[in-house]
C-alpha positions in Angstrom: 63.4 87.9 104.1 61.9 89.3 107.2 61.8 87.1 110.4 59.9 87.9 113.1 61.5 87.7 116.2 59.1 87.1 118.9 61.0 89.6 121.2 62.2 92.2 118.8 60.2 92.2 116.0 60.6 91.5 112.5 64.1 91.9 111.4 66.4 91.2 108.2 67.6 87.2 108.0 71.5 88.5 108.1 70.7 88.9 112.2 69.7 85.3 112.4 71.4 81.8 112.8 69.0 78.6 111.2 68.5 76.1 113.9 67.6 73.1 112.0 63.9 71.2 112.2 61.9 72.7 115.8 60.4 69.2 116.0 64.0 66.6 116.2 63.7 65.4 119.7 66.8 64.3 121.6 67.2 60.4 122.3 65.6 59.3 125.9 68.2 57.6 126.7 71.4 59.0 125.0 73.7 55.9 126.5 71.6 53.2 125.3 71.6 54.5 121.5 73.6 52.9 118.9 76.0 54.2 116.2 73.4 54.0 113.7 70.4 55.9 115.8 72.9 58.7 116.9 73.8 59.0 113.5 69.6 59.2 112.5 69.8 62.0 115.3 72.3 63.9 114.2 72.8 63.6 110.0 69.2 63.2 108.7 66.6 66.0 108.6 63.4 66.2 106.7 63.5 68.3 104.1 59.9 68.5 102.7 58.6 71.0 100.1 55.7 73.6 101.8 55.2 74.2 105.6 58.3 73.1 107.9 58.6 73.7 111.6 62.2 75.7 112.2 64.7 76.6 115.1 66.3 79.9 114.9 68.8 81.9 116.7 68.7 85.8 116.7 71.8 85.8 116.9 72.6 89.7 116.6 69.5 90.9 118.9 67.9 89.2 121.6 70.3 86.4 121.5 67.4 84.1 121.7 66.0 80.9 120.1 62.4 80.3 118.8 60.5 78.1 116.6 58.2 79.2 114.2 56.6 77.9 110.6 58.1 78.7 107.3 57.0 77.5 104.0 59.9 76.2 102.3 59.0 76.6 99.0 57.6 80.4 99.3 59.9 81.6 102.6 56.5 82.8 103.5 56.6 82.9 107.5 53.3 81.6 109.0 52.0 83.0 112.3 
């Protein structure tokens, strides 16, 4: 699979780290949040069939991080 690295172009997915779902935001405020919401934070992820927003790290170029849109089902990358 080719994933294009928004710095250094489309590259093998060997040079990349997977960053988890690009749309998990971070509690507001972290000391108020129970066992149980931390846990929702940091355990569960969606993990739907088709189009899925991702993290990823490129980890042996640019040493970067960026989201972008792949279709879970196909790999297909959407720009």
């Amino acid at each position: 699979m080719l994933i294009p690295c928004p710095w250094c172009g489309d590259r093998e997915d060997a040079e990349f780290k997977y960053g988890g779902a690009a749309d998990v935001a971070y509690p507001k405020d972290p000391g108020s949040v129970d066992d149980q919401a931390w846990a929702g934070y940091l355990f569960f992820r969606p993990n739907p069939k088709g189009r899925f927003p991702e993290r990823w790290y490129h980890a042996a170029g640019c040493r970067r991080w960026f989201n972008l849109v792949r279709d879970t089902a196909t790999h297909e990358i959407v720009t």
